[in-house]
Structure formats: C-alpha cells, structure tokens
N, C-alpha and C positions, 0 to 999 in steps of 0.2 A: 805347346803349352795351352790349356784351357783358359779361357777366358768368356764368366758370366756374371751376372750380379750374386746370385747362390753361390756360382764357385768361389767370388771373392772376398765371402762372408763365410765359407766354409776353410778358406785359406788363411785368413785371418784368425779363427780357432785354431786351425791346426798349428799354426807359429807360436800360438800362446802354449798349447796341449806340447809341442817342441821342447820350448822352455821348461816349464815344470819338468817334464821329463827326465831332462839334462841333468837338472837339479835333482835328483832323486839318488835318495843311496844303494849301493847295487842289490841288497835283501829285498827290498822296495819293487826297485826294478823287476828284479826276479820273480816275484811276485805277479806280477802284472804279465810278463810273457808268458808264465804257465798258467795265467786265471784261464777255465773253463769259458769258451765263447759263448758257450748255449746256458752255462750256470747263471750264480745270483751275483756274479762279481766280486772281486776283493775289495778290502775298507780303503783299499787307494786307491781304488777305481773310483769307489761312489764321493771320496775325496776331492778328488781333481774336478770329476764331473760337477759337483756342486760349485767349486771355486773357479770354475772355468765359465758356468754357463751354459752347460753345451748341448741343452735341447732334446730334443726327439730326434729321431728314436733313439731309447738309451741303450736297446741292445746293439745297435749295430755301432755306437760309441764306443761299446766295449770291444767289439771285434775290434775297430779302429784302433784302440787306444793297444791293445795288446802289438797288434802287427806294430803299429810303432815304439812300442817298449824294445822290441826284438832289434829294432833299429836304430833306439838309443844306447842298447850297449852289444857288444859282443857277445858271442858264446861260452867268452870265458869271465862275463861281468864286467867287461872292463869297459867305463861310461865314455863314449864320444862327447868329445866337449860341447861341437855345436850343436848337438841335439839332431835327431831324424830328418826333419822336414828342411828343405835346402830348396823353393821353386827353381833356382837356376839351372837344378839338375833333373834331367826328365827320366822318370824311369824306366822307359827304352833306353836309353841310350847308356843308364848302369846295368840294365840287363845285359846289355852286351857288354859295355868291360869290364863285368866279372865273368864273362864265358857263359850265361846261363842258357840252358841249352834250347836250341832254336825248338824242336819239337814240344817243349813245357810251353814256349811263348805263344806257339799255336795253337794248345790244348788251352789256355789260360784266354784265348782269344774265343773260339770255339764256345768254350763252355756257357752254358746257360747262369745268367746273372743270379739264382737261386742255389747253383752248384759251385760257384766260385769259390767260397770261404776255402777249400784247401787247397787249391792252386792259390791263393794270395799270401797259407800261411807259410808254405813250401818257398814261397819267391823269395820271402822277406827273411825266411831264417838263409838262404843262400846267400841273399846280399848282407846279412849281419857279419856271416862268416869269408864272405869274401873282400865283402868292399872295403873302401880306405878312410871311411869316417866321416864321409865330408856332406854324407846327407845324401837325401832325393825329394824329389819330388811326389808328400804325400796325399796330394789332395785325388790323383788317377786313381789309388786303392779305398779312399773314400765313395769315388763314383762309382767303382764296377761293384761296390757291394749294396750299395745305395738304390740303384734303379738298371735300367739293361746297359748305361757304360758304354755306349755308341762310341758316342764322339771320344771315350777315354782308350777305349779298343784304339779306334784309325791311328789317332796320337801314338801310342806305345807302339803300335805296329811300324806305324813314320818312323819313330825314332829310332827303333831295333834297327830295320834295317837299313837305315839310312846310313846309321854308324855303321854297319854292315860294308857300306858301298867305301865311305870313306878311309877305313882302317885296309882298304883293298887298294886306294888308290886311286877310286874313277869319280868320276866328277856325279855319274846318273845313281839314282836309286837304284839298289840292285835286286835283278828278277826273283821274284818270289821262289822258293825251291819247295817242294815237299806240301805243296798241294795249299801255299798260302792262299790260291785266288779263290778254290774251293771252301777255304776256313773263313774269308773276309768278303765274297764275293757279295753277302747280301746288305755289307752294312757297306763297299762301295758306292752300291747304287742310290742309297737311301738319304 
C-alpha cells in the first residue's frame, strides 16, 4: 500500500469520486466508461468534478474517473454496491485472482508512464469483467497515469507476485519468470 501526504489526499477524493459513482444510474454509469479520454468529457464527468473538487489536472481526472466507472459496474451495467475504490485491496493482488495475465502485468510495468492509458484501460475492463465486486485499490491507477509510478510499479509488482508465491504454497516471494528482473531491474535499484 502507498503511503504519502499527496496519496492520502488523493485517497480521500477517490472514496468520495467511489461514492458518487456507486450512486450513479447505470445510463450514467455507462456513459462515463465510454466518455473519450482524450475528448471534452461527458456532463457527468464535469458533474462530479465540480461537486467533488477534484482539481488539476482535469484530463487526467477524466481518464481516472472513466477507468473507475468501468469499476463501478460490470460489463453488463450491473452497479457494485461498494463502489470501485476498496484501499484494503491492492491491485496486485486482484490482478492475480482474476487470472490477469502475467505478460500484461509486465508490459503494464514496462511501459513508459506517457503510454500507459491502454494498458490501464485493458486492466480495469478485465477486472470489471472478472472480479467479485468488492473493489481495489484505486489510487496505484491514479499514480501510473499521474507521473512515472515508481513506487506504484514495485507495490503491484510485490503484490502480483507475492499472491503468486502464496496461492503456490511457499512462504518466499516467487522468482521472477519471463524476464521480470529485466522489466523492473531499473526501478529496483532506484
């Protein structure tokens, strides 16, 4: 889990940005998972944004709030009660038990913080369609679109395969396969 003064003021929006969400009727909803990331936004985006507060920048709000809409309901509309954002749940560790595949998590790692927006929209429709409702943790897809996501990388990296190790049985984190110390070697060191 992240923990900074910024993250805990961006975690605190994103519980509230939750809420509404939840609240939202599925047209609504719908709406807001297909708004254009790069357009002028839908009137419930500039909605919420206004009743929320939520600052600069406002495009990268709308990518935010999209990828979370996708996470407030399913692919068939149908609203999760608690709404998206869940900090107890890291999203490593729902990457893995919805199955999402190890090669995405290291391209998603990989990628340059300017190319991410479709590795994050790709994740989130995965997890809409697979997970159990109960939320994640959305403030790591706030960071990696935000600035280069260091420290949101190592975390989701930790937790994939950490669940990795455990869901195996063994007590140690389990050895990177398929060239993760190549994908994450520079932001170990850093």
């Amino acid at each position: 889990m992240l923990h900074d003064s910024v993250g805990e003021a961006n975690r605190e929006q994103l519980a509230s940005l939750s809420i509404q969400l939840a609240k939202l009727d599925p047209l609504k909803l719908g709406f807001l998972q297909y708004m254009d990331p790069e357009g002028r936004g839908e009137a419930e985006f500039w909605l919420l944004y206004a009743r929320l507060a939520l600052g600069e920048p406002a495009k990268l709000w709308q990518r935010q709030v999209r990828l979370m809409a996708w996470l407030a309901g399913d692919l068939h509309g149908l609203q999760k009660p608690m709404g998206p954002h869940n900090p107890r749940r890291s999203l490593g560790m729902v990457l893995r038990e919805t199955r999402y595949p190890e090669d995405r998590v290291l391209r998603l790692l990989a990628c340059p913080a300017k190319d991410r927006w479709h590795c994050l929209d790709h994740l989130v429709r995965w997890i809409a369609s697979r997970g159990d409702g109960q939320g994640v943790d959305c403030l790591p897809l706030w960071q990696l679109q935000q600035y280069d996501g260091r420290a949101a990388e190592r975390v989701i990296a930790g937790d994939y395969f950490a669940a990795d190790s455990r869901s195996a049985g063994r007590n140690d984190i389990a050895l990177p396969r398929r060239g993760l110390l190549a994908a994450l070697g520079r932001w170990m060191g850093s």
